[in-house]
C-alpha positions, 0 to 999 in steps of 0.5 A: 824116223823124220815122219815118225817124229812129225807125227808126234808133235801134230798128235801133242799139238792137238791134245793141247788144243783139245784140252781145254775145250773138254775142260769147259762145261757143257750148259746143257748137262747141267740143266738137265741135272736139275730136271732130273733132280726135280722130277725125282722130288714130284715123285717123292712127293706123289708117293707120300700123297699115295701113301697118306691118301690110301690111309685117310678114310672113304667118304661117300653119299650112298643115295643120298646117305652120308657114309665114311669108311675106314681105309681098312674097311674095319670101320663105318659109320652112316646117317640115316633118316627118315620123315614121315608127315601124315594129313588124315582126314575122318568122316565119321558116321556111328561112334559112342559118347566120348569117342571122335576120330580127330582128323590133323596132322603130325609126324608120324615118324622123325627118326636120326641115327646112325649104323655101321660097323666096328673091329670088322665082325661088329655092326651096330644102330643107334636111332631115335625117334621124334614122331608119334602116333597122333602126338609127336614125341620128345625122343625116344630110343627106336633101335639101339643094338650090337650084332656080331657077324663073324660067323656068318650065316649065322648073326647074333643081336643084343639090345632093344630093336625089333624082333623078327616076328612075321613078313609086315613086321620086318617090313621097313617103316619106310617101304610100307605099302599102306600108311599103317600095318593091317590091325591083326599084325599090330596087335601081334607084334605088340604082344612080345615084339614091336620097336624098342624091345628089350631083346637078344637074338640069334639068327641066320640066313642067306639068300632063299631063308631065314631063321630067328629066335629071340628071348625079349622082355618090355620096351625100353620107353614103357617106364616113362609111359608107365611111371604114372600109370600101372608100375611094373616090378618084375618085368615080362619074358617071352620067345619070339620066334621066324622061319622064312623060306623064298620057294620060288626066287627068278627075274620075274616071280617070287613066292615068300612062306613064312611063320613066326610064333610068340610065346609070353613065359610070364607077363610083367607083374604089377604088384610087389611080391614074388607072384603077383596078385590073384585077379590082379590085371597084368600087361597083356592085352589086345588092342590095336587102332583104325589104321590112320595113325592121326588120332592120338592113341585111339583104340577102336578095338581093345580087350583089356588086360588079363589075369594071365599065366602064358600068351601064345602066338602064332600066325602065317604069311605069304607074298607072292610077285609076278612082274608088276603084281604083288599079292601078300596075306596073313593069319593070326591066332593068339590064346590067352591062358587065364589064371583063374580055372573058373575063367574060360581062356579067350583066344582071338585070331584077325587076318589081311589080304593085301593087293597092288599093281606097280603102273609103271612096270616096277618090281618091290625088290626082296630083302634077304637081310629081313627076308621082305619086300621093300619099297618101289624103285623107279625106273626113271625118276622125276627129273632124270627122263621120267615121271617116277613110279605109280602104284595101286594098292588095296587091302582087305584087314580083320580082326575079331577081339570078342569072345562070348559077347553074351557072357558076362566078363565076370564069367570070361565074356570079353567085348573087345570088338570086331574090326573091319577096314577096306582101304584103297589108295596110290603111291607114288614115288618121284625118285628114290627116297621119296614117296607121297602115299594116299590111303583111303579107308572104310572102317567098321567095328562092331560090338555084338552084346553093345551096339552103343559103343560100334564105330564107322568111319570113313577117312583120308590121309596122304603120307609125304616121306623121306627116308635116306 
């Protein structure tokens, strides 16, 4: 009992000595509370920067090219430019009273807009142009369209671009091999199609097609140019029309088949009234230039206009690649249906052949999205451990704008002129998005019933460019 008790008082005695130590607070704890406490508001913090940083847009320069992106993807919108300076050259030999192929400079193309995509299915262009063919311009409308992609492969159009209307003439004008397309395929394409036409379309395709249809009607820019010229009242309707098929698509080779046909349903009137005129000239008329866009609107071949009821186009392309070699070639053939029975019907036709050599082993990469080549990328540019790429180019263009030169135009002769232009030349792209191109061009055009008016020139032009 006596050591029972003792141990209840030593016990007693240590909890009141005990006590007041557990009582004490611990420095330690409490500084680790505020760590705690600190640490738990950097991760709010870290969380609400997440949060605003995940909804604030994407910015980025996509080779050079400014774009910005919506966080949802929903929305973009990028700059894009492209600079084409030109310096030509003109040696000329035989030429008719009046007519001197100028030599100068200018810029060819000085093109700012902007393209994207809006609501997700929707994509747009908007892009003006400053440049000019020998003259530069005060600015035009060059692209500015709406195009819905929610049903893919299928894409519709609606607006005034470039109607799809051959393999050269949905060549970018930035990956161009030569300074100018061949004569044959301008006067085609500027028939029913060519920049800023007013056009709407339905397309589809996919990596190995493609296939277009578009109703078009007059460029949106040819009031200006017309105001004080020929006026036009009703404007023209036309088809124009692309089938493409890549047959043969590997690593090393590529072989494009393409076909395209325009078909004008009725040329723009040039007088009041529900019909226009009998014998009154309308808009539509063969023409085209020496390939060197230096000399302002000069027309070495040029057929007039017609007194027309329906144009019909058609014309077939080909592009064949093999490692460095590219091949590429076309036909043209376009009828002119005369209103006047008594008139016989001209039709004309001009072709190219197109040859080149990448010395630098490059390949022209293939666009689906146009079913054609673009430009050369190097493989090493200039500045980054090589000199850039180097190519050979050669072209061999015609085009045959007479018909029945020894037959009065009263009786349907036309002297439009037989055109012939060899050009050789070298591009040369140091880094992507620059390129210097140097053509040189013989060019010969030939009238059968009037020798006085035949043109021969020799000519050099370089092309400084920048496209983003």
């Amino acid at each position: 009992m006596r050591n029972f008790l003792r141990s209840m008082l030593l016990t007693g005695a240590g909890a009141v000595l005990v006590t007041p130590v557990l009582a004490q607070p611990d420095p330690r704890l409490g500084a680790m509370e505020e760590q705690l406490r600190g640490m738990h508001a950097e991760i709010v913090d870290l969380k609400k920067a997440q949060t605003a940083a995940s909804a604030a847009p994407r910015v980025g320069l996509d080779n050079g090219r400014l774009t910005v992106t919506s966080a949802d993807g929903a929305f973009s919108i990028a700059v894009r430019a492209l600079l084409q300076y030109d310096y030509g050259y003109f040696a000329q030999g035989r030429a008719p009273a009046g007519v001197d192929l100028s030599s100068g400079s200018n810029f060819r193309r000085a093109q700012f807009g902007v393209t994207g995509t809006a609501w997700r299915d929707w994509s747009y262009n908007l892009t003006f142009d400053f440049g000019g063919n020998g003259l530069e311009s005060p600015g035009y409308i060059y692209n500015a369209f709406i195009q819905y992609d929610g049903l893919k492969p299928f894409g519709f159009r609606i607006g005034a671009y470039t109607p799809a209307a051959g393999i050269e003439d949905q060549t970018g004008s930035a990956d161009l091999i030569f300074l100018e397309r061949p004569a044959a395929v301008d006067a085609a394409r500027n028939i029913a199609g060519s920049p800023a036409r007013n056009a709407a379309s339905i397309f589809v395709q996919d990596a190995s097609y493609f296939l277009s249809a578009s109703i078009t009607g007059d460029k949106v820019n040819v009031g200006a140019t017309r105001a004080l010229a020929t006026p036009v009242y009703d404007e023209q309707l036309a088809f124009v029309g692309r089938a493409s098929w890549l047959a043969v698509n590997t690593a090393d080779a590529k072989w494009l088949l393409d076909a395209n046909l325009t078909h004008v349903f009725k040329p723009g009137d040039t007088a009041p009234g529900i019909a226009p005129l009998p014998g009154a000239l309308n808009n539509v008329g063969l023409f085209s230039g020496p390939e060197i866009a230096i000399d302002p609107l000069v027309r070495t071949v040029n057929t007039g206009g017609f007194d027309t009821d329906t144009v019909t186009e058609y014309g077939f392309e080909t592009v064949g690649t093999l490692d460095a070699l590219y091949v590429q070639g076309g036909w043209f053939h376009t009828a002119i249906n005369h209103r006047n029975a008594a008139i016989v019907s001209p039709d004309f036709s001009g072709w190219y052949a197109v040859a080149t050599w990448s010395l630098t082993g490059e390949q022209h990469p293939y666009d689906p999205a146009t079913a054609s080549f673009r430009q050369i990328r190097p493989a090493k540019g200039l500045g980054s451990g090589g000199f850039g790429s180097l190519e050979l180019k050669a072209r061999w263009s015609h085009i045959n704008l007479d018909l029945n030169p020894l037959t009065p135009a009263a009786s349907g002769g036309v002297i439009g002129g037989i055109q012939d232009v060899w050009t050789m030349g070298l591009n040369w792209h140091p880094t992507n998005g620059i390129r210097f191109g140097l053509d040189y061009n013989n060019i010969k055009v030939n009238h059968v019933n009037a020798p006085a008016t035949d043109i021969s020139a020799d000519a050099v032009a370089l092309r400084t460019q920048l496209s983003l």
